[in-house]
Predicted model as a PDB file, atoms N, CA, C, CB and O in Angstrom, pLDDT in the B-factor column:
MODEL        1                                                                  
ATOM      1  N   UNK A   1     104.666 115.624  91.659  1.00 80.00           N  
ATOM      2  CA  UNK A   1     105.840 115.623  92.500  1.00 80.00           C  
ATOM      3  C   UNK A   1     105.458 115.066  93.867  1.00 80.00           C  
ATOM      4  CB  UNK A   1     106.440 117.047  92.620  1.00 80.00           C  
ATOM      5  O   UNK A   1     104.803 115.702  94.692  1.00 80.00           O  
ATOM      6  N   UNK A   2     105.846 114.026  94.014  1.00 87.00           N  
ATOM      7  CA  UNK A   2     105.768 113.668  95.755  1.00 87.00           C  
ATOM      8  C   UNK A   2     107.151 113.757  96.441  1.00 87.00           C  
ATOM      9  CB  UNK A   2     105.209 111.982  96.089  1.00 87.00           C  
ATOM     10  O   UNK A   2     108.240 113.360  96.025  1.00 87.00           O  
ATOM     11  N   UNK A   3     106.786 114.469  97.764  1.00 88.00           N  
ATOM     12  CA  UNK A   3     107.551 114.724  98.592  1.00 88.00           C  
ATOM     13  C   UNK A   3     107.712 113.439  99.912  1.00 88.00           C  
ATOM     14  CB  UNK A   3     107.082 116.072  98.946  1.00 88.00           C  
ATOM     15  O   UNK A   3     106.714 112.832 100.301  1.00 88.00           O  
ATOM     16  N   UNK A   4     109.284 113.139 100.556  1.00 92.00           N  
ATOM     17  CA  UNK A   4     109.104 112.465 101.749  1.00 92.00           C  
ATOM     18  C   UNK A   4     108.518 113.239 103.087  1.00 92.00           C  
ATOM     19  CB  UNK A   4     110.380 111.932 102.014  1.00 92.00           C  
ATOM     20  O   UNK A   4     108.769 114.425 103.300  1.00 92.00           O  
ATOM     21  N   UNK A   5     107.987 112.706 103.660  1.00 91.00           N  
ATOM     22  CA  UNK A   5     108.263 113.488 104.819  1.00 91.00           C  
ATOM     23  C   UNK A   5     109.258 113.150 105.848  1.00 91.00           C  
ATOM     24  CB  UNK A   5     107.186 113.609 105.428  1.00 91.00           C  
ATOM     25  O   UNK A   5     109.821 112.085 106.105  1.00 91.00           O  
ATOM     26  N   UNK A   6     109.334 114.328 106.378  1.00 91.00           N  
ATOM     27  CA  UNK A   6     110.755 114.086 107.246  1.00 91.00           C  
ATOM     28  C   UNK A   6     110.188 112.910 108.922  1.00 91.00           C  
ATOM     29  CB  UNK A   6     111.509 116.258 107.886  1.00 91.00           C  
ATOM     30  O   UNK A   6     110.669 111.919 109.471  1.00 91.00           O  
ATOM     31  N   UNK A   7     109.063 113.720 109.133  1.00 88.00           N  
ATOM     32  CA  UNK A   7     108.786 112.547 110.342  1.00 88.00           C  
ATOM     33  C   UNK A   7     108.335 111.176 110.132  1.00 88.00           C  
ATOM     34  CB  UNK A   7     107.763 112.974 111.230  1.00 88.00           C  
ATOM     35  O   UNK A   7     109.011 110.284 110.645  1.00 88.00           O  
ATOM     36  N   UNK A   8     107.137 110.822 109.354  1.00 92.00           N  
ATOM     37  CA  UNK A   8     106.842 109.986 109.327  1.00 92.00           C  
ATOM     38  C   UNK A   8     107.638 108.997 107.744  1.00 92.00           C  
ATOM     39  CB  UNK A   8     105.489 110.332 109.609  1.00 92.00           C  
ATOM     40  O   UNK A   8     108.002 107.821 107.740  1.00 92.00           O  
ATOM     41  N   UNK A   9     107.661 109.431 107.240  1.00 92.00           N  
ATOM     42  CA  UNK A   9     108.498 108.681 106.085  1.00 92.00           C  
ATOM     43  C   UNK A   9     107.596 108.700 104.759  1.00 92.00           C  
ATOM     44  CB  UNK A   9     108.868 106.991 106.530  1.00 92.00           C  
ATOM     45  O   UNK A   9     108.041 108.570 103.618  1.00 92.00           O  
ATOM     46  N   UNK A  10     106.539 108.846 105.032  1.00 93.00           N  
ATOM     47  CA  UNK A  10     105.558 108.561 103.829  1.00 93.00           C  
ATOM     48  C   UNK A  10     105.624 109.771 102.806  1.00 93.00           C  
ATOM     49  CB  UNK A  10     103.947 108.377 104.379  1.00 93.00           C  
ATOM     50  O   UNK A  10     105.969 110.919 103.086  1.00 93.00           O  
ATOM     51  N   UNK A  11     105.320 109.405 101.854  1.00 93.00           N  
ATOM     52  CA  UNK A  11     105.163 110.268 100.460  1.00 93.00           C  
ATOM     53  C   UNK A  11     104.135 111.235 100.245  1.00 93.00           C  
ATOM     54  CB  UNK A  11     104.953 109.420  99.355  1.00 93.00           C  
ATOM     55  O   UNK A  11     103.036 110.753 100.519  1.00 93.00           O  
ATOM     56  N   UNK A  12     104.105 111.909 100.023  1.00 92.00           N  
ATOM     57  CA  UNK A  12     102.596 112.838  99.654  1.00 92.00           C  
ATOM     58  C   UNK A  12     102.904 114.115  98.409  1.00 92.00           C  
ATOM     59  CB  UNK A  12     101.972 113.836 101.405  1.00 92.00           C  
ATOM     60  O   UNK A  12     103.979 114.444  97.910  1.00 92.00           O  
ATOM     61  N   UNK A  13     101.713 114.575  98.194  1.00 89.00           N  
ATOM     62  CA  UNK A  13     101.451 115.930  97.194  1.00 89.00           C  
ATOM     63  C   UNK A  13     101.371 116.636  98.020  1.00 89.00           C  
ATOM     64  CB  UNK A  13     100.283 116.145  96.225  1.00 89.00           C  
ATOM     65  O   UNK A  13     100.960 116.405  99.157  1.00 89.00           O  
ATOM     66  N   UNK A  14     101.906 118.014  97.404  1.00 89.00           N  
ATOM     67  CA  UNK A  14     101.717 119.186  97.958  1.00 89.00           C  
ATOM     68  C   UNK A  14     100.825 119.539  97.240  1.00 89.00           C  
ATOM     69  CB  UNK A  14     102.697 120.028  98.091  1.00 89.00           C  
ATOM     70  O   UNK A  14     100.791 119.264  96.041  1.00 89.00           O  
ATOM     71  N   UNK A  15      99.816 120.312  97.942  1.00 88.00           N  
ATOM     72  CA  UNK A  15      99.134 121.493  97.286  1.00 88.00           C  
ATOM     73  C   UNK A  15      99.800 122.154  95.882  1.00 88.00           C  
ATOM     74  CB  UNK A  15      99.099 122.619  98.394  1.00 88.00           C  
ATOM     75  O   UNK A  15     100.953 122.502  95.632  1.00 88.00           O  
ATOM     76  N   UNK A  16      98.321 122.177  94.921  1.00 90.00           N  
ATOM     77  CA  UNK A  16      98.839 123.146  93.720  1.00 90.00           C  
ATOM     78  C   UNK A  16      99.481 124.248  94.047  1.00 90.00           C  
ATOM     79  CB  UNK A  16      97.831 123.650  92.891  1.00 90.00           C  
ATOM     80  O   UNK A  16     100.442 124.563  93.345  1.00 90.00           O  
ATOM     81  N   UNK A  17      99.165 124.957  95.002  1.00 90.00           N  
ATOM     82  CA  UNK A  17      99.954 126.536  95.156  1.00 90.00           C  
ATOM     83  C   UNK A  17     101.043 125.924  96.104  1.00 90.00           C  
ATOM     84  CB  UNK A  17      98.884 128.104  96.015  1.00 90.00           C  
ATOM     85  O   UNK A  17     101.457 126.896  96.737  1.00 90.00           O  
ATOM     86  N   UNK A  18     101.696 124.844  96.512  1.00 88.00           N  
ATOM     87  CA  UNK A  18     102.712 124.424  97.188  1.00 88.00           C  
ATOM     88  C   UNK A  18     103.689 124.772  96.066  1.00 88.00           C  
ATOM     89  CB  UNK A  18     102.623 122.946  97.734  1.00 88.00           C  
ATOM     90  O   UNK A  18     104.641 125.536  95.907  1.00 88.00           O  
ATOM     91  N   UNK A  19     102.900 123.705  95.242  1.00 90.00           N  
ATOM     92  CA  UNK A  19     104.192 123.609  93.604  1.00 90.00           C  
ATOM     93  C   UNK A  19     104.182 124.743  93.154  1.00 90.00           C  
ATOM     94  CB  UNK A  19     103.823 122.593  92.064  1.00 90.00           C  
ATOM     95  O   UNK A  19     105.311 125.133  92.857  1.00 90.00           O  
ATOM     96  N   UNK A  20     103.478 125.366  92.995  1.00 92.00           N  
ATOM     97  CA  UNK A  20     103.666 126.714  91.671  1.00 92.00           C  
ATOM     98  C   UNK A  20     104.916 127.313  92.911  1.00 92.00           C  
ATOM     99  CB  UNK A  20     101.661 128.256  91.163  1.00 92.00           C  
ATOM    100  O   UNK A  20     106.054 127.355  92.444  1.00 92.00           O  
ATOM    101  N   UNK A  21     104.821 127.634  93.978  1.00 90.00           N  
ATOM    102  CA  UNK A  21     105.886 128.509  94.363  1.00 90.00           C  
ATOM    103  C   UNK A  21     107.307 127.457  94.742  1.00 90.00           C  
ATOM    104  CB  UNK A  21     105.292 129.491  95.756  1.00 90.00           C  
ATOM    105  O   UNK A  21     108.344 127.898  95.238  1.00 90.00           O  
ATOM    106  N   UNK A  22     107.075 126.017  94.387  1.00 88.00           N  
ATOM    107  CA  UNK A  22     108.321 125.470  94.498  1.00 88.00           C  
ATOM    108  C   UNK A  22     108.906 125.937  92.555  1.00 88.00           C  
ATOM    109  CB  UNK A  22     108.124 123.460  95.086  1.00 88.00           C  
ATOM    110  O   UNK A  22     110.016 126.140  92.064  1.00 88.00           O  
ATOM    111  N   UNK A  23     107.691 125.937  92.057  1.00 91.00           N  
ATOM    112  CA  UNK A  23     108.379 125.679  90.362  1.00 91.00           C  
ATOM    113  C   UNK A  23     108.974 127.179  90.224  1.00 91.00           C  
ATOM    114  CB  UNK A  23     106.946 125.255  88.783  1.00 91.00           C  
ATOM    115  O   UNK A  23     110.015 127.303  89.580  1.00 91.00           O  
ATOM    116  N   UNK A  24     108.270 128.515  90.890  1.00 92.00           N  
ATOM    117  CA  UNK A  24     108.920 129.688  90.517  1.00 92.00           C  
ATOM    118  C   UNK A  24     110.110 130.102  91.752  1.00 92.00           C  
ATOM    119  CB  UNK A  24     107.713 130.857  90.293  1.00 92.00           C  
ATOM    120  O   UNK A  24     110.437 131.283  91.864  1.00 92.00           O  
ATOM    121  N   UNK A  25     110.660 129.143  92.568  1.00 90.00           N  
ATOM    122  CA  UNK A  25     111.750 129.124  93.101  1.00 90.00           C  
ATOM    123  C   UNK A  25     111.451 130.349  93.920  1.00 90.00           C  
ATOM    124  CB  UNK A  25     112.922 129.063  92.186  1.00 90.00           C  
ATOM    125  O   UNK A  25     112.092 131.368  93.663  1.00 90.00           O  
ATOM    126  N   UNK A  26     110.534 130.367  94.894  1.00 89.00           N  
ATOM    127  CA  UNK A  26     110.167 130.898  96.160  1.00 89.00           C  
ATOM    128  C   UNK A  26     110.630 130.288  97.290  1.00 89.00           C  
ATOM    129  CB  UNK A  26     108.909 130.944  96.282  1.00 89.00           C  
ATOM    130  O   UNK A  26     111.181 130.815  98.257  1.00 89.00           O  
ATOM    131  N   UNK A  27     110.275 128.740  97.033  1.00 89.00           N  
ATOM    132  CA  UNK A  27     110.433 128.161  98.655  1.00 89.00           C  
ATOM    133  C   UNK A  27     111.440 126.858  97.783  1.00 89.00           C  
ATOM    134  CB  UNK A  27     108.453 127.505  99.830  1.00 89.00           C  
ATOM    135  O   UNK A  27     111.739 126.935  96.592  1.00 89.00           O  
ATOM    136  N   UNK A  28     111.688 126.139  98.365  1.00 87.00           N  
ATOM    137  CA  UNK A  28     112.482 124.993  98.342  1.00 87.00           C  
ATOM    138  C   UNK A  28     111.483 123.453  98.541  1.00 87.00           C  
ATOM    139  CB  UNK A  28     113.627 125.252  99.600  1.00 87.00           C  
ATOM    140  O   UNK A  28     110.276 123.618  98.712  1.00 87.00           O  
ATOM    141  N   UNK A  29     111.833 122.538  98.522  1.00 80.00           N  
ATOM    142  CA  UNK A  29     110.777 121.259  98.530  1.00 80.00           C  
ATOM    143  C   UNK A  29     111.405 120.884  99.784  1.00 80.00           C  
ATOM    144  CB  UNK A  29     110.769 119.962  97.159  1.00 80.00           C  
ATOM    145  O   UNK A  29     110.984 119.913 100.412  1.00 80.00           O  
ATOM    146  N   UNK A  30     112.370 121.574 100.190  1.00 83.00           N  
ATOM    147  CA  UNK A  30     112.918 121.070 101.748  1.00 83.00           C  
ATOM    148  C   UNK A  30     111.941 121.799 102.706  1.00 83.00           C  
ATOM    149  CB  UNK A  30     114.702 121.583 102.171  1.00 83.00           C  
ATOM    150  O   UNK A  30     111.396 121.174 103.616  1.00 83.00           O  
ATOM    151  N   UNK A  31     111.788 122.702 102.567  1.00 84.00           N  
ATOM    152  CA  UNK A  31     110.878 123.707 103.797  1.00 84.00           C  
ATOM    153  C   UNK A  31     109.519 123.290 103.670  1.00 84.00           C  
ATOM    154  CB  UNK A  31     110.871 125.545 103.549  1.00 84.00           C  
ATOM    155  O   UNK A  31     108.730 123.856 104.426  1.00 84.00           O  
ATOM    156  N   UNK A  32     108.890 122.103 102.590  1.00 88.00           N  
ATOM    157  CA  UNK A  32     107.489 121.610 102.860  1.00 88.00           C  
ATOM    158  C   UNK A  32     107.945 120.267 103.334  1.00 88.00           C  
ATOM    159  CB  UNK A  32     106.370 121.597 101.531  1.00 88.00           C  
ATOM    160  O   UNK A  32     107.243 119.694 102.501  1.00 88.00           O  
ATOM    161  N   UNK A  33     108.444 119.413 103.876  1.00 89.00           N  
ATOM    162  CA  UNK A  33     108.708 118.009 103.823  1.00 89.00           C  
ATOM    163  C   UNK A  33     108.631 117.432 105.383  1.00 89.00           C  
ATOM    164  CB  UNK A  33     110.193 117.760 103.102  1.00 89.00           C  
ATOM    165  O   UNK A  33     109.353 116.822 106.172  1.00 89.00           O  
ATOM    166  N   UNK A  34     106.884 118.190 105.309  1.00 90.00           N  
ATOM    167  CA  UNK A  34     106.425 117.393 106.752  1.00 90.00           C  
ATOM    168  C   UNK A  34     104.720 117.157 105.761  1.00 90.00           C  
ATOM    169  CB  UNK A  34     106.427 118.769 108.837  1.00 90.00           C  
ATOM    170  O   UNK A  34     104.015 117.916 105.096  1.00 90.00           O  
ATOM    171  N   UNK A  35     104.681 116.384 105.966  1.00 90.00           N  
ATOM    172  CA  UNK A  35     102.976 115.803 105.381  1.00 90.00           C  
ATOM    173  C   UNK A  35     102.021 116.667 106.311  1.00 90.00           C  
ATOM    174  CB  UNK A  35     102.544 113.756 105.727  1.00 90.00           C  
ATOM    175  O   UNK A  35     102.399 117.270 107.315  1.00 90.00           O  
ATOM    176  N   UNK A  36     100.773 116.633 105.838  1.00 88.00           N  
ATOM    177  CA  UNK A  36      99.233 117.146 106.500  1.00 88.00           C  
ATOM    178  C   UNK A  36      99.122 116.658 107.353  1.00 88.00           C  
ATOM    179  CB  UNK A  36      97.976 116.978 105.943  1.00 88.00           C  
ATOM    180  O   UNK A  36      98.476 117.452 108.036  1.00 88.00           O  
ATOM    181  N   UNK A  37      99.349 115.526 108.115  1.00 89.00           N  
ATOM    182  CA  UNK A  37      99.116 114.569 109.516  1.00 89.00           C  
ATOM    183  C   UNK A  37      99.905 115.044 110.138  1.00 89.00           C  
ATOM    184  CB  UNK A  37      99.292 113.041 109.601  1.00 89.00           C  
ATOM    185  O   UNK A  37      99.379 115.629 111.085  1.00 89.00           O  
ATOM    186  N   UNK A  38     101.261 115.152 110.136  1.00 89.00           N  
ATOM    187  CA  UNK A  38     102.199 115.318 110.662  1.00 89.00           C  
ATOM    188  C   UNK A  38     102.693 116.705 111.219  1.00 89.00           C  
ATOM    189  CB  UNK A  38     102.836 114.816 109.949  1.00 89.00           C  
ATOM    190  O   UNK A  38     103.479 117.026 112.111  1.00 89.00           O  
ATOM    191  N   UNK A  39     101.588 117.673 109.961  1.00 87.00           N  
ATOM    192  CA  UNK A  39     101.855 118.803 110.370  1.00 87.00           C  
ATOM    193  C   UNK A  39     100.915 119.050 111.785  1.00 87.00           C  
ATOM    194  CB  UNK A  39     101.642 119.755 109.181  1.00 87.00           C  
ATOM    195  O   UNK A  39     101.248 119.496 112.883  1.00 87.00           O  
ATOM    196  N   UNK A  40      99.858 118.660 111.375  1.00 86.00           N  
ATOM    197  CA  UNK A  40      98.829 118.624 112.608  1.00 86.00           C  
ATOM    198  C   UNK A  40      99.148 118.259 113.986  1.00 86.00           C  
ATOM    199  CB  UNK A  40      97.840 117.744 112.338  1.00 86.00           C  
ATOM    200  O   UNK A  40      98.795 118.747 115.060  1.00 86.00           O  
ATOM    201  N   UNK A  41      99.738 117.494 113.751  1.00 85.00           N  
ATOM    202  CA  UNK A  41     100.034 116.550 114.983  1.00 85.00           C  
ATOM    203  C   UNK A  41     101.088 117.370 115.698  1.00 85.00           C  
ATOM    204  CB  UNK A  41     100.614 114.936 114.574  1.00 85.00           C  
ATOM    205  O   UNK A  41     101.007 117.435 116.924  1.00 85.00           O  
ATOM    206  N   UNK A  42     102.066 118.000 115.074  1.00 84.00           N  
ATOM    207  CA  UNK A  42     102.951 118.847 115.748  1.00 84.00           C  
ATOM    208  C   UNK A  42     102.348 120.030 115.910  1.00 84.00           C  
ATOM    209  CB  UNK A  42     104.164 119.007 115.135  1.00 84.00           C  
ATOM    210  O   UNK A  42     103.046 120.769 116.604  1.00 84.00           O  
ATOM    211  N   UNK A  43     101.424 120.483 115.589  1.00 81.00           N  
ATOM    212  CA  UNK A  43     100.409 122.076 115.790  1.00 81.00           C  
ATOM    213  C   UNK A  43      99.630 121.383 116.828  1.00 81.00           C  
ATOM    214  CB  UNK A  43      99.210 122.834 114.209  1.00 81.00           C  
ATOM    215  O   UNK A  43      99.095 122.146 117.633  1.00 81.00           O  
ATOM    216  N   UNK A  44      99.432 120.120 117.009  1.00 79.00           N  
ATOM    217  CA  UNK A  44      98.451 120.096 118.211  1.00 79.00           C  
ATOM    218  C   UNK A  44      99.273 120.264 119.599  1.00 79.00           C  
ATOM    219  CB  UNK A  44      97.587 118.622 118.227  1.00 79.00           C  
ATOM    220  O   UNK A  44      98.909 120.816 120.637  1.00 79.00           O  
ATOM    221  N   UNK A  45     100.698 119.509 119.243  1.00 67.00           N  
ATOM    222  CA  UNK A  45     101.146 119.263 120.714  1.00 67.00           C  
ATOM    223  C   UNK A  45     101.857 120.654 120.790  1.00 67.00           C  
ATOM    224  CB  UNK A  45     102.219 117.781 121.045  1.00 67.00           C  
ATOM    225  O   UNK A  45     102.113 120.932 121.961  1.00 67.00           O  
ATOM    226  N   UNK A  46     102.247 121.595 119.919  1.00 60.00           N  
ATOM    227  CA  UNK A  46     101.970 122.738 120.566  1.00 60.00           C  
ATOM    228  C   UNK A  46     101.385 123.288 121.273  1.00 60.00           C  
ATOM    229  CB  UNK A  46     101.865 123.197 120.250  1.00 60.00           C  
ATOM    230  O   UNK A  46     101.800 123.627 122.381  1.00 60.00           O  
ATOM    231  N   UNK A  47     100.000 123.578 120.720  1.00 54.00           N  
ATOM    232  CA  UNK A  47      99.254 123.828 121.795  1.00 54.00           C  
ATOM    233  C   UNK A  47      98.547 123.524 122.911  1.00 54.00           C  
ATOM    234  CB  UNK A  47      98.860 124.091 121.568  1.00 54.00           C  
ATOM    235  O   UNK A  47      97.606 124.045 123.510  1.00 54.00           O  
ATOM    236  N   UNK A  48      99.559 122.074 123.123  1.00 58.00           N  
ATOM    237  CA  UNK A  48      98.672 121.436 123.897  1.00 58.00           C  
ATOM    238  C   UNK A  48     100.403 121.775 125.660  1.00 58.00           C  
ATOM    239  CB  UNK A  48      98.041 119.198 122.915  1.00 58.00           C  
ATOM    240  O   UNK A  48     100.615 121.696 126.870  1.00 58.00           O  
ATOM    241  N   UNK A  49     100.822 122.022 124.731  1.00 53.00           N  
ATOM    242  CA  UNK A  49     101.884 122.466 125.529  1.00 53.00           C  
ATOM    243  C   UNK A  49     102.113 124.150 126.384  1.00 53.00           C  
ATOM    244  CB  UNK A  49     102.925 122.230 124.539  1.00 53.00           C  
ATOM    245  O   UNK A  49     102.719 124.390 127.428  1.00 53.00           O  
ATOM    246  N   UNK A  50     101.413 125.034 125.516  1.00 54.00           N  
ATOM    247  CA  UNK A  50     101.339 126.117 125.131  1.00 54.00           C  
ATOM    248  C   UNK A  50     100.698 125.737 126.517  1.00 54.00           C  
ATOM    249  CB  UNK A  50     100.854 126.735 123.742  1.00 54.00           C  
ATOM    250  O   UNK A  50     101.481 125.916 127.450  1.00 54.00           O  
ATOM    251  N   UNK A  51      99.288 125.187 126.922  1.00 55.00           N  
ATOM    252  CA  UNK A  51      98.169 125.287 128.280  1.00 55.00           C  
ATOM    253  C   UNK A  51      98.792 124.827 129.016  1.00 55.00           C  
ATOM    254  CB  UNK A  51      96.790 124.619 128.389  1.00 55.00           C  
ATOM    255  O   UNK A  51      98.498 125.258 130.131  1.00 55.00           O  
ATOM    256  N   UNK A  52      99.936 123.788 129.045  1.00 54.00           N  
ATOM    257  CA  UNK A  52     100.746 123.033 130.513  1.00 54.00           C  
ATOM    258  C   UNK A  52     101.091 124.594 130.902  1.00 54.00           C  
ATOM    259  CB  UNK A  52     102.527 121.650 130.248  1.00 54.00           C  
ATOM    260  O   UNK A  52     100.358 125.049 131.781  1.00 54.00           O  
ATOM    261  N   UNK A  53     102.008 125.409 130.426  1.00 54.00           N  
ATOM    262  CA  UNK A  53     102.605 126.484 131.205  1.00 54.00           C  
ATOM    263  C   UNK A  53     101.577 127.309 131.770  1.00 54.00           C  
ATOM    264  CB  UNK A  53     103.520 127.312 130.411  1.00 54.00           C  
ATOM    265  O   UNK A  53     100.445 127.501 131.328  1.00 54.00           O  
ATOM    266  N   UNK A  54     102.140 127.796 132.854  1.00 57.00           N  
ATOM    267  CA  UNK A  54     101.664 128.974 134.055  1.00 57.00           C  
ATOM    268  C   UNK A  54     102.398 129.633 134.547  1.00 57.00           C  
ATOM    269  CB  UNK A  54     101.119 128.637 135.158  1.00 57.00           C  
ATOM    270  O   UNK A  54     103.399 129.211 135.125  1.00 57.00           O  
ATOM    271  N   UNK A  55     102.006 131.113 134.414  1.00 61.00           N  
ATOM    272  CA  UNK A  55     102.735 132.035 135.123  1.00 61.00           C  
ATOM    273  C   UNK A  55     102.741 132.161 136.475  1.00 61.00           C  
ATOM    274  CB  UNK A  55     102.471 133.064 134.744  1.00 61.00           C  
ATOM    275  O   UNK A  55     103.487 132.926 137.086  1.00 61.00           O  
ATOM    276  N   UNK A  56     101.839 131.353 137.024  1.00 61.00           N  
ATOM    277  CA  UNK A  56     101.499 131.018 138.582  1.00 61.00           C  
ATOM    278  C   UNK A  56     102.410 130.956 139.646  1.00 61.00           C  
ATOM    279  CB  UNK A  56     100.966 129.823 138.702  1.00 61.00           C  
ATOM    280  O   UNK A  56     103.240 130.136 139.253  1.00 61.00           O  
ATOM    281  N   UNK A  57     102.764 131.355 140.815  1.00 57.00           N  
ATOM    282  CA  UNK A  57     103.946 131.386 141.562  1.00 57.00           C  
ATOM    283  C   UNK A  57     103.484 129.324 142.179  1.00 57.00           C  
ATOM    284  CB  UNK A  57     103.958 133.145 143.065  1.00 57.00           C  
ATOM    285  O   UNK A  57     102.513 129.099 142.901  1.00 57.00           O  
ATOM    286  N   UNK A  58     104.203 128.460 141.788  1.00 61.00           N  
ATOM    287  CA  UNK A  58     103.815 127.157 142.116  1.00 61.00           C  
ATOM    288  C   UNK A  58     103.953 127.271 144.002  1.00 61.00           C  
ATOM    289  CB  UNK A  58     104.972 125.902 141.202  1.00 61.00           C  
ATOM    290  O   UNK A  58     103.431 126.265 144.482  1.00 61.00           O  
ATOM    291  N   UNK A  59     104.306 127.873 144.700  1.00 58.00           N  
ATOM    292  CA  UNK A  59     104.614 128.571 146.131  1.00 58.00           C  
ATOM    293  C   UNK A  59     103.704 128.623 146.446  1.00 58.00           C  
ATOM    294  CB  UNK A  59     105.197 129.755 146.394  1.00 58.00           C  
ATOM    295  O   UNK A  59     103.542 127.902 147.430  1.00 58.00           O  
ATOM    296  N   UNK A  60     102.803 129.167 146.133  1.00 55.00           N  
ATOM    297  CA  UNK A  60     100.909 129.626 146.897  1.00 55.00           C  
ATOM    298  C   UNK A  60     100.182 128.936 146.894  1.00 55.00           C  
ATOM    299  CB  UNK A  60      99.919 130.587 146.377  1.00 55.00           C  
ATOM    300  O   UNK A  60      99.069 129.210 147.344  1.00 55.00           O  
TER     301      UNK A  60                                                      
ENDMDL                                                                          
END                                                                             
């Protein structure tokens, strides 16, 4: 089964335990349809966002 991904467009496999819980109708093939790169890439700029913020009074 290859999936699109939603950001970048490209095709990929899910993980064996992706499918077994798409085949026993746990999850949906919509709630995996971001690829391994893509997932990364949005977990990085999380946290890369996560360090811009400060609770710092910008005043002092």
């Amino acid at each position: 089964m290859e999936i699109r991904c939603k950001h970048c467009g490209e095709y990929f496999c899910p993980c064996n335990d992706t499918l077994d819980l798409i085949a026993e109708g746990y999850i949906s093939s919509d709630s995996v349809n971001t690829c391994d790169d893509c997932w990364d890439m949005i977990q990085l700029s999380e946290y890369d966002l996560e360090e811009s913020f400060s609770d710092a009074d910008p005043g002092l």
